[in-house]
C-alpha positions as a Markdown table, in Angstrom:
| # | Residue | x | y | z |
|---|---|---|---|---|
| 1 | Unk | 83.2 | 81.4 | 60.2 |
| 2 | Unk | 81.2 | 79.7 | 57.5 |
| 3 | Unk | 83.8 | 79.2 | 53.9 |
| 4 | Unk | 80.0 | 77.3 | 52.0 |
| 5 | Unk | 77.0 | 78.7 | 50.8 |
| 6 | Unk | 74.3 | 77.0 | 49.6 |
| 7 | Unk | 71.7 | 79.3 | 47.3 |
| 8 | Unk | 68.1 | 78.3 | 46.8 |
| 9 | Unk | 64.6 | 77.6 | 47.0 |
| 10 | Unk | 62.9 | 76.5 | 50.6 |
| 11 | Unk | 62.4 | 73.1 | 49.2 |
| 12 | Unk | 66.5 | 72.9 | 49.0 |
| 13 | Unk | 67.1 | 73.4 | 53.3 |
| 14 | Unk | 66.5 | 70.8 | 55.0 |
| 15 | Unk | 66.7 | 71.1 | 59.2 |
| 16 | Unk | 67.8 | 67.4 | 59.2 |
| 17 | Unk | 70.8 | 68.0 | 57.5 |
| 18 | Unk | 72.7 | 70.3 | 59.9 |
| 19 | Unk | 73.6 | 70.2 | 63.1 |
| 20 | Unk | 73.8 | 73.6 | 65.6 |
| 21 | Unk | 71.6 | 75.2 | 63.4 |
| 22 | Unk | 71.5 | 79.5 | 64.0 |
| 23 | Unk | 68.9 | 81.4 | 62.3 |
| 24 | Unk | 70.9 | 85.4 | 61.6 |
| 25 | Unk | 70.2 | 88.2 | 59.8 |
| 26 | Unk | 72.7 | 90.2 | 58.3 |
| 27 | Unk | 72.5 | 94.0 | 57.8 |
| 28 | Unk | 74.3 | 95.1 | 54.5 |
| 29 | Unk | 74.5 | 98.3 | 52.8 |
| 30 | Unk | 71.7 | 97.1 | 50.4 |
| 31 | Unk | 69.4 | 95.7 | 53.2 |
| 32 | Unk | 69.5 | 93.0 | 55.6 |
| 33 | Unk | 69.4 | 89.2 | 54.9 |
| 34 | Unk | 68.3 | 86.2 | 56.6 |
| 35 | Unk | 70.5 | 83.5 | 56.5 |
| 36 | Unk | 70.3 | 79.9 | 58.5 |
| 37 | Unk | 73.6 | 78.6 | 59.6 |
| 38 | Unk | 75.0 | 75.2 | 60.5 |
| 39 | Unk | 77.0 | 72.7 | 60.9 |
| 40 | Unk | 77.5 | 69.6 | 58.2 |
| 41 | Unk | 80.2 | 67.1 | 58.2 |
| 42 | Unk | 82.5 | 69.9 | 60.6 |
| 43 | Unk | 82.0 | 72.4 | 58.2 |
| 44 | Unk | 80.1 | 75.2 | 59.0 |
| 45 | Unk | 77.4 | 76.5 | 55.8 |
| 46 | Unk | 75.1 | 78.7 | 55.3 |
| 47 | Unk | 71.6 | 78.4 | 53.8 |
| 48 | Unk | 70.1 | 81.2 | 52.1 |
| 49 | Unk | 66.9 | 81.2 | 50.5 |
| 50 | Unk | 66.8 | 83.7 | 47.4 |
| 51 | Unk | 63.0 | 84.3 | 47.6 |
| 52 | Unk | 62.6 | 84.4 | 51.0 |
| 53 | Unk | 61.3 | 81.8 | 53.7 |
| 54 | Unk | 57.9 | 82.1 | 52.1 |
| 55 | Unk | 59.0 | 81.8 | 48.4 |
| 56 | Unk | 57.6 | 85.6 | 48.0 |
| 57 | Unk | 59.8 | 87.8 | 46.5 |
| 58 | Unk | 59.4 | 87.3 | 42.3 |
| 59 | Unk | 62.8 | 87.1 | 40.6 |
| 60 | Unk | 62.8 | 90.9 | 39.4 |
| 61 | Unk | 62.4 | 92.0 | 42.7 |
| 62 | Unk | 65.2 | 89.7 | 44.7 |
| 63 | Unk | 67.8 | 91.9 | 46.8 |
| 64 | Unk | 70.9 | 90.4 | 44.8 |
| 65 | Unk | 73.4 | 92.7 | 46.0 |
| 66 | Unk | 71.6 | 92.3 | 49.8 |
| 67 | Unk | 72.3 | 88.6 | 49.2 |
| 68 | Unk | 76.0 | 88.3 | 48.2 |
| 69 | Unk | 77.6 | 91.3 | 50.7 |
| 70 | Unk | 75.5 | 89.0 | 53.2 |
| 71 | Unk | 77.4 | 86.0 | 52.5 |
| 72 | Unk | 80.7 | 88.0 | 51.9 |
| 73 | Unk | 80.1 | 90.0 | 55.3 |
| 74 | Unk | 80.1 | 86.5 | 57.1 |
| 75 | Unk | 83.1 | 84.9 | 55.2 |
| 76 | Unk | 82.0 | 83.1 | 52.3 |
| 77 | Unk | 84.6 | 81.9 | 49.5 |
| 78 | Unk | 82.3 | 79.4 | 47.7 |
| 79 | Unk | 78.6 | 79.3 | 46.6 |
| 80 | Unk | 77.1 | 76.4 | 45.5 |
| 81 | Unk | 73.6 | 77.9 | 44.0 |
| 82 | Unk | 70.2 | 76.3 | 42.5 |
| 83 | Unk | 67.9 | 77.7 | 39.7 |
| 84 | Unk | 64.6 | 75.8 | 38.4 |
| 85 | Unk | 65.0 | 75.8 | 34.9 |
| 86 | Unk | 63.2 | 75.7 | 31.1 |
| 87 | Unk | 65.3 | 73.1 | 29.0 |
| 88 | Unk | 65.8 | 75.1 | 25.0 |
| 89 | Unk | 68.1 | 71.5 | 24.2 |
| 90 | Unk | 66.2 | 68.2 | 23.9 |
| 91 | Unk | 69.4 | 66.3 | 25.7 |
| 92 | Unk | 68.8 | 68.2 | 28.7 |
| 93 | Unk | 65.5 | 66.8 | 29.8 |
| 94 | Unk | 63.2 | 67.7 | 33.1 |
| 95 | Unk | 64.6 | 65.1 | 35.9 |
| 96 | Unk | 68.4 | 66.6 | 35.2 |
| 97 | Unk | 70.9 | 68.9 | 36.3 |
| 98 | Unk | 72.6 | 71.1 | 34.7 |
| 99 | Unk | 75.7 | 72.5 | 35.9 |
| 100 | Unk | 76.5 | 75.7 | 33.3 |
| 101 | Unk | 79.2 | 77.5 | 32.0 |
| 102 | Unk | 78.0 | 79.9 | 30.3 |
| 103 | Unk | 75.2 | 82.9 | 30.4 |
| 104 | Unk | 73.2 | 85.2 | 28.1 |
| 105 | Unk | 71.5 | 87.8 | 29.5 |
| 106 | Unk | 68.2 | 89.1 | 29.0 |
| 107 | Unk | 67.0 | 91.0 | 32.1 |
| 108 | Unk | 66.4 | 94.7 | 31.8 |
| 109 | Unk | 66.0 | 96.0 | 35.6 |
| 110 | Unk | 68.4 | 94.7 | 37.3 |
| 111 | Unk | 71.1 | 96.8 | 39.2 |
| 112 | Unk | 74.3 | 94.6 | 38.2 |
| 113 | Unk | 77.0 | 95.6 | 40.0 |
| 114 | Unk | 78.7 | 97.1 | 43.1 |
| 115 | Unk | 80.9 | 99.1 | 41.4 |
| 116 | Unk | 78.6 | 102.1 | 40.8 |
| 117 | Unk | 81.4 | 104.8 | 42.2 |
| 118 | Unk | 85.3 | 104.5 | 42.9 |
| 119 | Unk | 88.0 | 106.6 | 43.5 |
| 120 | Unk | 90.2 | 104.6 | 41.9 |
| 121 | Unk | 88.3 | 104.5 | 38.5 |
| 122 | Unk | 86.0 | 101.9 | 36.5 |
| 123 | Unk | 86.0 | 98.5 | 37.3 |
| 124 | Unk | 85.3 | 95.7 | 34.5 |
| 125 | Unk | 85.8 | 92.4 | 35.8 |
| 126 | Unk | 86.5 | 89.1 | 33.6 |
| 127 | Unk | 83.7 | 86.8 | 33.1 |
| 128 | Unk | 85.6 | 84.3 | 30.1 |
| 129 | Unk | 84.5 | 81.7 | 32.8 |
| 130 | Unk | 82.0 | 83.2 | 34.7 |
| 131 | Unk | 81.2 | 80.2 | 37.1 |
| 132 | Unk | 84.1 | 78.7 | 38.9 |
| 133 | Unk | 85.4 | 75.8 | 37.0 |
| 134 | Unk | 86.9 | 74.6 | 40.1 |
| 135 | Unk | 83.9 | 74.1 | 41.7 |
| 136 | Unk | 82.0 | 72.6 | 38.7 |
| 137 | Unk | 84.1 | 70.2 | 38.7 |
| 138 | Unk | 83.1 | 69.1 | 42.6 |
| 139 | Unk | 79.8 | 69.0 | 41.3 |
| 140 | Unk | 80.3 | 67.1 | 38.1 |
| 141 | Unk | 82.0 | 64.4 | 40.6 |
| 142 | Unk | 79.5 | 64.2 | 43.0 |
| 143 | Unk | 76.8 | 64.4 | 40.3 |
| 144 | Unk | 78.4 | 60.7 | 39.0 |
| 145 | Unk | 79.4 | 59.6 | 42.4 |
| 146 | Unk | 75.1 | 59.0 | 43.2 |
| 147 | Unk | 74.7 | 58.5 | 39.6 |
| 148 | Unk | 72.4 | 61.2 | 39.0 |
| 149 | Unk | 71.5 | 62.1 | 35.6 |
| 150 | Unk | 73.2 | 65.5 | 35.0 |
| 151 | Unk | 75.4 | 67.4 | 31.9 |
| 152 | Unk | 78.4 | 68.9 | 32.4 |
| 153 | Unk | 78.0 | 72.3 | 30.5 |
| 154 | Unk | 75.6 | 74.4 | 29.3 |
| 155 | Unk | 74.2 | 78.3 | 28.4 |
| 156 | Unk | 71.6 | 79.7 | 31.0 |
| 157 | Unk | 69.6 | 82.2 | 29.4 |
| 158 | Unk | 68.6 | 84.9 | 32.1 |
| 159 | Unk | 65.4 | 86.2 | 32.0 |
| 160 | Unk | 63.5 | 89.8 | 33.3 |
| 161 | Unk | 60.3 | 87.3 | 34.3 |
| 162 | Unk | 58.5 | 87.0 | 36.6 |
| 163 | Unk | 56.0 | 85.9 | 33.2 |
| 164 | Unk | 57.1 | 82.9 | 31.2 |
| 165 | Unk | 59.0 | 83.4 | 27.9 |
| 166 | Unk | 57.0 | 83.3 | 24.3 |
| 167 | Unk | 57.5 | 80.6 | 21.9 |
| 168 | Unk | 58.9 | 83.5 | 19.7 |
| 169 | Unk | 61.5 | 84.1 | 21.9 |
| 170 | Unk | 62.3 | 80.5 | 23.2 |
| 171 | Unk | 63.3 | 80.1 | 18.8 |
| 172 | Unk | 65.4 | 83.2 | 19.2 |
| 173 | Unk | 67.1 | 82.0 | 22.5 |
| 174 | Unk | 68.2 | 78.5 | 20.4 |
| 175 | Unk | 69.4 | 80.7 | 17.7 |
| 176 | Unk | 71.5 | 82.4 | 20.3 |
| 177 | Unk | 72.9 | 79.2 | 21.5 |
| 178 | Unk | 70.8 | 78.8 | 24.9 |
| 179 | Unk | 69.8 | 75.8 | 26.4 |
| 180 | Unk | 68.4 | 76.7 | 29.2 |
| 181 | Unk | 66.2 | 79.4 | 30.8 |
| 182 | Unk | 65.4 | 80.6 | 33.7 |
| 183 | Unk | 64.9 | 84.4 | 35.8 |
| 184 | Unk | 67.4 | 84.0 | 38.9 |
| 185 | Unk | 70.9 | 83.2 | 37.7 |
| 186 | Unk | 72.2 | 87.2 | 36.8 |
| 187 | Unk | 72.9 | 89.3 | 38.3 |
| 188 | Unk | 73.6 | 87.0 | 41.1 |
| 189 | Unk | 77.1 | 85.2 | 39.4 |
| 190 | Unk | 77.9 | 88.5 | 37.9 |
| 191 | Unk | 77.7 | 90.2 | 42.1 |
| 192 | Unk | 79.4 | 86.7 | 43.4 |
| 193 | Unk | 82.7 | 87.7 | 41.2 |
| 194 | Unk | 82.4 | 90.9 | 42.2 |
| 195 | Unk | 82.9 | 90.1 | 45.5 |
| 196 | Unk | 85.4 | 87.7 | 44.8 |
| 197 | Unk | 83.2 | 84.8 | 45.9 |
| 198 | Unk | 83.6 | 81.1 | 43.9 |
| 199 | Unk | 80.2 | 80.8 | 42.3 |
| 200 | Unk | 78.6 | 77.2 | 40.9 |
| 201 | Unk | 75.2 | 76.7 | 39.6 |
| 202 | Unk | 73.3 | 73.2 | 39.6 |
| 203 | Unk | 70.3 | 73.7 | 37.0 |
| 204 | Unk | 67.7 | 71.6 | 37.6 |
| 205 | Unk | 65.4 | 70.8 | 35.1 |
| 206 | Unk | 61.7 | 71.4 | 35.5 |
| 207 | Unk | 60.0 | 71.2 | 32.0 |
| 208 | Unk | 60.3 | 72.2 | 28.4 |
| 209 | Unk | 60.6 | 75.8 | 27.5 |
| 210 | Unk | 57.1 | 77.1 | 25.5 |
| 211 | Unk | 56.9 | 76.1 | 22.2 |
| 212 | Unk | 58.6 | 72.9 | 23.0 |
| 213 | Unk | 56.6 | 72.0 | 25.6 |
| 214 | Unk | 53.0 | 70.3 | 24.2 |
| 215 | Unk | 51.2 | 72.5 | 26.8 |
| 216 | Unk | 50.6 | 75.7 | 28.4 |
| 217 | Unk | 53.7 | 75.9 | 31.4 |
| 218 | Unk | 52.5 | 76.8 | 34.5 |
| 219 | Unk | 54.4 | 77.5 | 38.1 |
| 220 | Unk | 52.6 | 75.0 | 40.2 |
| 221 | Unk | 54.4 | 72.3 | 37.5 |
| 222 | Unk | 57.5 | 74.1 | 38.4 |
| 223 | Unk | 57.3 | 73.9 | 41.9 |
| 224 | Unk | 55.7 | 70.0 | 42.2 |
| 225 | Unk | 59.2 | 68.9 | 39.8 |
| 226 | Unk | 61.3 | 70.8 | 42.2 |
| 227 | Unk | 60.0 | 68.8 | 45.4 |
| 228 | Unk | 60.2 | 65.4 | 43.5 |
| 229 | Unk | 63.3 | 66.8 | 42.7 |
| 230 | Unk | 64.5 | 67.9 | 46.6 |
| 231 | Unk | 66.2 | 64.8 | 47.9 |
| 232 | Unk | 68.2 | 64.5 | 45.1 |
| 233 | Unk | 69.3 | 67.9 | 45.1 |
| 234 | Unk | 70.2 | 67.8 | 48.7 |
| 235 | Unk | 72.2 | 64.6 | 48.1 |
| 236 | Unk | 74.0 | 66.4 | 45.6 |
| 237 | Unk | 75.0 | 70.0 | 47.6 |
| 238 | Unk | 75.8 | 67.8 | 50.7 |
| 239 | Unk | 78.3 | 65.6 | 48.8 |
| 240 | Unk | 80.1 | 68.8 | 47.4 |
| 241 | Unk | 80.2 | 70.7 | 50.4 |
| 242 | Unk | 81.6 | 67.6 | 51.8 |
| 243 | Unk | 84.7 | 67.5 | 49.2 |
| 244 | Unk | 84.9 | 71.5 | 49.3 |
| 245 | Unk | 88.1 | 72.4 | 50.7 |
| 246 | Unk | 87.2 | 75.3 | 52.8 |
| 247 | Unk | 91.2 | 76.9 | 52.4 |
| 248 | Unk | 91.3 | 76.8 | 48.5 |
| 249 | Unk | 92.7 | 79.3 | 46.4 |
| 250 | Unk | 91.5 | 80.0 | 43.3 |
| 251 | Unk | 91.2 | 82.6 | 40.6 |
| 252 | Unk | 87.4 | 83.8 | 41.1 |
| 253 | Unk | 88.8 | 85.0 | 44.8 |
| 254 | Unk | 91.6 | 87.6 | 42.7 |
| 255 | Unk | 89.1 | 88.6 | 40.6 |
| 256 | Unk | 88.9 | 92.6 | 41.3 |
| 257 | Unk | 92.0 | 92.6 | 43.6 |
| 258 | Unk | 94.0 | 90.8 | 41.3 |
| 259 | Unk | 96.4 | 88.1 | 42.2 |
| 260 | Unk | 98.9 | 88.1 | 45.5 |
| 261 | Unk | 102.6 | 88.9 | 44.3 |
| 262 | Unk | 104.5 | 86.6 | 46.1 |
């Protein structure tokens, strides 16, 4: 039973880096997910690609909820996920990761929960750390151990999309405190504490956010620094799935069910 799951783009799985690879879909309540499974290092890990295997499904439109039952369905404690990101912070240039603490969010559709009924009441979950520190931390080692050029820390601005923000309110994001934006990362961290899953994002980053930026943005610059980008980010999962111990314990995993009395 795979304990890892990686989160991404196509350009993030690589065939070469697992052996007995399985392709599965899951059926969930919210829909059925297709997952690719395989082994790395003895650990068994699970690749699922957030768009879909084409890269069609526009961020306002992914299956979040579809996505984390899937993993939680086939066991997953920890998911280590990637976002292509709009730098708000001149010292977090394009060529870095990012690995955030912190969110704002600004998306506006988005069904953000799984607790829409309960017998037992309302549920409000704790998100003073909304990405697992413990995990961070794995990334943040392996980050220096293949001296890649990365920040420990930073706020992800969340974004309806699929367009590209303004200039007006890339200013108002760095009067927020931002650094960063992007359109994928809620309510997928939000649904991964939900279910009790340990939740890490790496943010890479693609280009500056308008406004910043000297030009007009455009996607196919997006997607051309994310493949220059692809070994490195492979390099840099692989390490921490190599280091994740598969039987931690942590707080993210007590988040709704509280801790065990012992």
């Amino acid at each position: 039973m795979p304990s890892i799951a990686v989160i991404g783009g196509t350009g993030v799985y690589d065939p070469r880096l697992l052996e007995d690879i399985a392709y599965e879909t899951v059926s969930t309540a919210y829909g059925d997910v297709k997952v690719t499974r395989g082994v790395y290092r003895g650990k068994e890990v699970v690749f699922l690609a957030r768009h879909g295997a084409e890269h069609s499904v526009p961020p306002h439109l992914i299956n979040y909820r579809a996505n984390i039952m899937a993993l939680k369905k086939l066991g997953v404690r920890s998911i280590l996920a990637t976002a292509a990101v709009g730098s708000l912070n001149p010292q977090m240039k394009p060529g870095e990761f990012v690995f955030v603490d912190q969110f704002v969010d600004f998306t506006k559709g988005r069904t953000q929960t799984f607790f829409e009924s309960r017998p037992e009441g309302v549920v409000h979950i704790d998100l003073t750390e909304p990405y697992c520190p413990e995990l961070r931390k794995i990334l943040v080692r392996a980050a220096r151990s293949l001296n890649l050029p990365a920040c420990d820390g930073g706020t992800y601005v969340c974004t309806e999309g699929p367009r590209f923000e303004t200039p007006a309110e890339i200013k108002m994001f760095r009067q927020l405190g931002g650094d960063l934006v992007g359109m994928t990362g809620v309510p997928e961290v939000v649904l991964a504490r939900e279910a009790e899953i340990c939740y890490a994002a790496v943010a890479s980053v693609t280009n500056f956010a308008a406004g910043i930026a000297p030009y007009r943005l455009s996607h196919q610059e997006v997607v051309e620094m994310m493949q220059g980008q692809g070994e490195n980010i492979r390099r840099l999962l692989m390490q921490a799935v190599s280091w994740i111990d598969e039987d931690r314990e942590c707080a993210c995993q007590a988040a709704v069910s509280g801790p065990v009395q012992t």
